[in-house]
N, C-alpha and C positions, 0 to 999 in steps of 0.2 A: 534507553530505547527499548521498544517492546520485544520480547523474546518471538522465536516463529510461530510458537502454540500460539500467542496472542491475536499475530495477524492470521494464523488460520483461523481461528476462533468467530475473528470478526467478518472473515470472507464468508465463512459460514452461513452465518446469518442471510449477508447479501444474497446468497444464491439461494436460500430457503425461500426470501420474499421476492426475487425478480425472474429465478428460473420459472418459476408458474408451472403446469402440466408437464414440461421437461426435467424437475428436480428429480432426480434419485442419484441412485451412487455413483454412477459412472460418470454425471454428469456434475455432481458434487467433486469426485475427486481431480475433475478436467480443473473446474475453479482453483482448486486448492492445488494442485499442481503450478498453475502458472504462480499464485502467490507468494508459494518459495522458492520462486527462480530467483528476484532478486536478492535472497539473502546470499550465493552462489558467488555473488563477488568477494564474500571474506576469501573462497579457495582464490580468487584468480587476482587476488590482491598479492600472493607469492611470487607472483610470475609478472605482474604489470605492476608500471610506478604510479599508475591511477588511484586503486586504492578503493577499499570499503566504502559504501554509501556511496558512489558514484559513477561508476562504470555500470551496472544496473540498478543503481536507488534515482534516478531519475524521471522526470514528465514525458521526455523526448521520446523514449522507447513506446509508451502507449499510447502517444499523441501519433507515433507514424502505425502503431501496429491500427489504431482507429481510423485512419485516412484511408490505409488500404482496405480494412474491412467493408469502409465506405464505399468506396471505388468498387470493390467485390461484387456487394449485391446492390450497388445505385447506380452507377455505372454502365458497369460493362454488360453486356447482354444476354450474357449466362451465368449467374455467379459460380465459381469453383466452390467454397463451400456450400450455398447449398445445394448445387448439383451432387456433389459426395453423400450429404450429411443433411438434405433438406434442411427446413424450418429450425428445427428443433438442434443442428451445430450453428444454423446462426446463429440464434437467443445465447449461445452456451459462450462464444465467441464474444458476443459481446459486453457480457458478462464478467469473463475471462479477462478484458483487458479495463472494466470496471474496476474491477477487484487488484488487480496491480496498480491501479494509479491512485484509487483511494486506499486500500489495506496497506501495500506492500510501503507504495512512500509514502503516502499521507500522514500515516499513523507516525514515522519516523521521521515527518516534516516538523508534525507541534507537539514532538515529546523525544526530540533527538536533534539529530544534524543530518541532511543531506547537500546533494548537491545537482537540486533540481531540474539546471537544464542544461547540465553536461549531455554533451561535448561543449555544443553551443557555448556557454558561456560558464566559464570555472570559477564557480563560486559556490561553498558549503552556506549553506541557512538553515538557520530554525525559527518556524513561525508560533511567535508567542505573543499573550495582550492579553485583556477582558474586556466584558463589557458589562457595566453595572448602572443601575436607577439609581440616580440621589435627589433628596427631597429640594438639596440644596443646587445640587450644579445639574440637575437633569439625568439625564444619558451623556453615559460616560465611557469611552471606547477607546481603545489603544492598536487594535488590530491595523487602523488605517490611520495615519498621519494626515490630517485636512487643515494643518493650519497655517501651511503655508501657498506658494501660488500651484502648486500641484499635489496631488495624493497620492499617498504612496503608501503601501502595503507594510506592513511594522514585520517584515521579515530581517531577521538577524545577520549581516555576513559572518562568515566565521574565517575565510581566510580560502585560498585554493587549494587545488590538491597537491600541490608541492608545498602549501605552507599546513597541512592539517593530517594528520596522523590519527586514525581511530583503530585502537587493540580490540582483537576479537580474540575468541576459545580457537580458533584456530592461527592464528597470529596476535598475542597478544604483546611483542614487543617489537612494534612495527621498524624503529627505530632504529634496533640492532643492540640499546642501550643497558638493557638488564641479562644479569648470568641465570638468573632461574626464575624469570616469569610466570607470575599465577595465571592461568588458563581456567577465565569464565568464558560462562555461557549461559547468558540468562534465559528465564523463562519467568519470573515473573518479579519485579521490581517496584507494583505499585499497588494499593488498593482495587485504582481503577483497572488496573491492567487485570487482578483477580476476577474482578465483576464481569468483566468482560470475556473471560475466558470461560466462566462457569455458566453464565449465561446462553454467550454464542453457542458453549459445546454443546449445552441443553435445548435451545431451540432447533439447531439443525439437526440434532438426536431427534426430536418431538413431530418436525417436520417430513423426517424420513420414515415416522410411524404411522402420524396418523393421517388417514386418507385427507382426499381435497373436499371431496361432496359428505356434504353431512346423512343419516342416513335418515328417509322416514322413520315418524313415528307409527306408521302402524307396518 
């Protein structure tokens, strides 16, 4: 699973291309604050039998924080943010709860385990497949199962949160099972996860340099 730098890295980005005229720091670090709430469950994984990657690495938390937001400014007749925070905490809001559903689980959906739609339904997955051209069988895809009378998404179960145990740097022997557990904490574990991080850091560094409007030439 991606280290935090990773999904900051990639929130980054997101906020670089979708803040528009609202991007700069404060509204960079709004993004990237909420990003690393849900790593936040390794500490409260001590204290509850819930557990890493699902007490916050789930859909549920952004799907209600986007209904209210909805409700906020479609709804109701005055919105609360942007009566505070005009235009410009909307965009950042909605941004903010982009960025946790794709950064925060997304990235730990199809290159880890979560467990997406805790509470609602206890189940850890990871979604894995490809999709590839052959000269001989065509297009060739694994992401979705269509061959029987229904389709069904090639997501992994891996077991509930009483039956799945994941070690962090801050509980790395969830189990109680070892006398002197080694305590990681990753930050970077893959090529792509590299690409990703040197990339993101550099766009959203680039983004916060150089202006929006290009300037005359004369």
């Amino acid at each position: 699973m991606p280290g935090t730098v990773v999904h900051l890295a990639f929130s980054g980005m997101l906020a670089a291309a979708l803040l528009g005229s609202v991007f700069d720091r404060r509204s960079l670090l709004v993004v990237l604050g909420v990003t690393a709430v849900p790593d936040l469950d390794a500490f409260l994984a001590l204290v509850t039998d819930v557990g890493h990657r699902a007490l916050l690495h789930n859909f549920v938390i952004p799907a209600v924080l986007a209904l209210l937001l909805w409700i906020d400014t479609t709804v109701r007749p005055r919105s609360l943010i942007g009566g505070r925070w005009g235009a410009r905490g909307v965009r950042i809001a909605w941004v903010s709860v982009l960025a946790y559903a794709v950064s925060s689980v997304g990235l730990d959906l199809v290159n880890g385990v979560v467990n997406p739609l805790w509470p609602l339904h206890d189940q850890f997955y990871t979604l894995d497949g490809k999709l590839v051209l052959s000269d001989q069988r065509g297009i060739v895809q694994t992401f979705v199962d269509v061959g029987g009378e229904e389709s069904v998404v090639g997501a992994e179960g891996r077991g509930s949160t009483e039956e799945v145990t994941l070690s962090t740097g801050v509980n790395p022997d969830p189990g109680g099972e070892e006398r002197n557990p080694e305590r990681i904490f990753p930050v970077v574990r893959a090529g792509w996860e590299l690409l990703l991080l040197v990339v993101g850091t550099a766009v959203t560094a680039a983004r916060l340099s150089i202006p929006l409007e290009v300037p005359d030439d004369d």
